[in-house]
C-alpha positions in Angstrom: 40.0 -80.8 25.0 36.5 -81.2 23.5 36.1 -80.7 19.9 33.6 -77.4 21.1 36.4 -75.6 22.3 38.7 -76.2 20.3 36.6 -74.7 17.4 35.6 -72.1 19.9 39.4 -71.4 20.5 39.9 -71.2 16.7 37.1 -69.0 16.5 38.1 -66.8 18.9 41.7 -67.4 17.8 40.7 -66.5 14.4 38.5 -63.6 15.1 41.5 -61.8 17.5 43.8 -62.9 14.3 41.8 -61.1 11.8 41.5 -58.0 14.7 45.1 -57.5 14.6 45.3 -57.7 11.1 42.8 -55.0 10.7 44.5 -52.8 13.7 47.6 -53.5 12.3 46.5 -52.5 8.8 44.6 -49.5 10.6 48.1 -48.2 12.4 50.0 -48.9 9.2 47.3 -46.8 7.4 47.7 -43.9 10.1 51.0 -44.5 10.2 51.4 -43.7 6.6 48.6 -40.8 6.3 50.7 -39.0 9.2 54.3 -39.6 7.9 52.9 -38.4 4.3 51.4 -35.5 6.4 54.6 -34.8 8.3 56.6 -35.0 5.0 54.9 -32.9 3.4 54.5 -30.3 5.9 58.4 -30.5 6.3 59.2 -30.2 2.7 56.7 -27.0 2.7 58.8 -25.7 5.6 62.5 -26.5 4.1 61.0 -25.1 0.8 59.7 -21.7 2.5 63.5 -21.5 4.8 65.4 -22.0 1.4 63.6 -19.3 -0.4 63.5 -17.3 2.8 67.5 -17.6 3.3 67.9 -17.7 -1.1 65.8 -14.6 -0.8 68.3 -12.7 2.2 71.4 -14.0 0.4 70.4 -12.5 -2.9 69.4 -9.4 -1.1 72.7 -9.8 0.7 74.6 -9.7 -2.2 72.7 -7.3 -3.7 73.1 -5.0 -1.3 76.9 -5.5 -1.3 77.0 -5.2 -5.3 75.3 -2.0 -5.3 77.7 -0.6 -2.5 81.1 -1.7 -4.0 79.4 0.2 -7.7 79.0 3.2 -5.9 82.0 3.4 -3.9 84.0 2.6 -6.9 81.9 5.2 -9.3 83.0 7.8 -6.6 86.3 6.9 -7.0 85.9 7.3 -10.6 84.0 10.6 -10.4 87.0 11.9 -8.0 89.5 10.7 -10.2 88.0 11.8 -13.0 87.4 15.4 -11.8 91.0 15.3 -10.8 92.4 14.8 -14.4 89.9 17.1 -15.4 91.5 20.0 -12.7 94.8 19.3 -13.7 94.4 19.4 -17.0 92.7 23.0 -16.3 94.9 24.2 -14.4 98.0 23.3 -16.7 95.6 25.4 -19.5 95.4 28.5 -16.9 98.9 27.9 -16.7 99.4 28.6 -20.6 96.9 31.0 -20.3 98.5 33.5 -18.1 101.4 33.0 -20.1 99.5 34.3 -23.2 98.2 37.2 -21.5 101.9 38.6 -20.8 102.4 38.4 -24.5 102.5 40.5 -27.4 99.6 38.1 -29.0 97.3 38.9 -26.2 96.8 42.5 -26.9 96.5 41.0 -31.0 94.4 38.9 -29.6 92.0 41.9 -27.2 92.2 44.0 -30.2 91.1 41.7 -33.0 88.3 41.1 -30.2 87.4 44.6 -30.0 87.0 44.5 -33.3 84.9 41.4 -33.4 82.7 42.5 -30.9 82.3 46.2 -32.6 81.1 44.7 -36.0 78.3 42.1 -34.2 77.2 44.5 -32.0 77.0 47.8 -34.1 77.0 50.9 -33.2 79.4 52.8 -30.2 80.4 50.4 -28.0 82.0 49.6 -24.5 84.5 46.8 -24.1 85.2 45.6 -20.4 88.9 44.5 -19.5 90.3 43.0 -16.4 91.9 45.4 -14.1 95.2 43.8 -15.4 94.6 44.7 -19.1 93.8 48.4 -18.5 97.3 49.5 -19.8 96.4 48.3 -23.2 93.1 50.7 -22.9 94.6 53.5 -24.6 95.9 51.2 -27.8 92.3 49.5 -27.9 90.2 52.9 -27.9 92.1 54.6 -30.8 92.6 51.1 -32.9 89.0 49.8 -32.9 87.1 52.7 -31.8 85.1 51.4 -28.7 85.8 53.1 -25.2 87.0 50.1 -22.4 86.1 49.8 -18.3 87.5 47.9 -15.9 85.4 44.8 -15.1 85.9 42.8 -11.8 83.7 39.5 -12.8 86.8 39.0 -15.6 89.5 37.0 -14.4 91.6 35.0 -16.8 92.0 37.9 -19.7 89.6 38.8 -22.6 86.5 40.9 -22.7 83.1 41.6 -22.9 81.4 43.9 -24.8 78.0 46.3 -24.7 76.2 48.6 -26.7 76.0 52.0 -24.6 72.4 51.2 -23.7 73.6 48.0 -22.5 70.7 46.2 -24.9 73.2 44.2 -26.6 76.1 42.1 -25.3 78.9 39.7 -25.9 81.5 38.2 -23.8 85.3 37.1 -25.6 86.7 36.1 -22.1 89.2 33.6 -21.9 87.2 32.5 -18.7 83.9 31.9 -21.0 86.5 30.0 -23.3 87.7 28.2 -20.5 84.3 27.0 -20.0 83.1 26.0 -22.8 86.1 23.8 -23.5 85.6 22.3 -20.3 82.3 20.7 -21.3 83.6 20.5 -24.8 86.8 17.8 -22.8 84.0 16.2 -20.5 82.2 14.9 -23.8 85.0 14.2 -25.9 87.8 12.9 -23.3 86.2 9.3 -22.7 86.5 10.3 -19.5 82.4 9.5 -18.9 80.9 7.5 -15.6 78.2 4.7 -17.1 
């Protein structure tokens, strides 16, 4: 081969040579933009699906948190109101027993009384239909004249002044009621 084309070989050798180099160094380059592109554009989409799927699992549990409190603070509330009746009802138990003894009419009388001296005056007491028999011992003892009262139901009485401007109620029921809320806040018995 003449000298000529050898060096116009080489040159042509050396030319495609440094052609794939710079194509080579060209894909490589594209080659890396694009994988740095497609890495990051996967980490941005495994980084939005774990805070989408953190997001629904917290929610999830959330969710099942605030179900199982409520269920079990309406198992508390029902548990809590049934202590609360039985403890009641055992009270109207002792209760009606008290009104069948000799203390009760003490007990209406001393009322009477009560009632006469706040209110002032001539006075009307109301009794349950129950307590009528002890009317006549209540009028001449404390001076008031008694009624029969349907809205009283466990024993005691009320009390008016004859124009009805002045009241007050001795019932065992408004008792009854009181102590109820007096037990709610003193029994530990409270939903938090």
């Amino acid at each position: 081969m003449s000298e000529r084309l050898t060096t116009f070989l080489k040159t042509v050798s050396d030319f495609a040579d440094a052609e794939c180099s710079e194509l080579e160094h060209k894909a490589q380059s594209f080659k890396d933009e694009n994988i740095s592109a497609y890495k990051e554009e996967a980490e941005k989409k495994n980084k939005s699906n774990i805070e989408y799927e953190s997001h629904r699992i917290l929610t999830s549990a959330n969710r099942k948190i605030s179900a199982y409190e409520t269920e079990k603070r309406t198992a508390l509330i029902a548990l809590r109101t049934n202590i609360t009746e039985k403890v009641f009802d055992g009270v109207k138990e002792k209760l009606c027993e008290f009104t069948k003894s000799q203390n009760y009419l003490d007990f209406l009388i001393e009322s009477a009384k009560e009632a006469k001296k706040a209110i002032g005056g001539d006075i009307t007491v109301f009794l349950r239909s129950e307590d009528m028999r002890y009317t006549e011992k209540i009028e001449e003892t404390c001076g008031v004249k008694a009624e029969v009262s349907d809205k009283i139901l466990l024993g005691g009485l009320r009390a008016a002044s004859r124009d009805g401007s002045i009241m007050a109620d001795d019932t065992l029921d408004s008792r009854l009621e009181i102590q109820k809320t007096v037990f709610a806040e003193k029994s530990a018995l409270k939903i938090i």
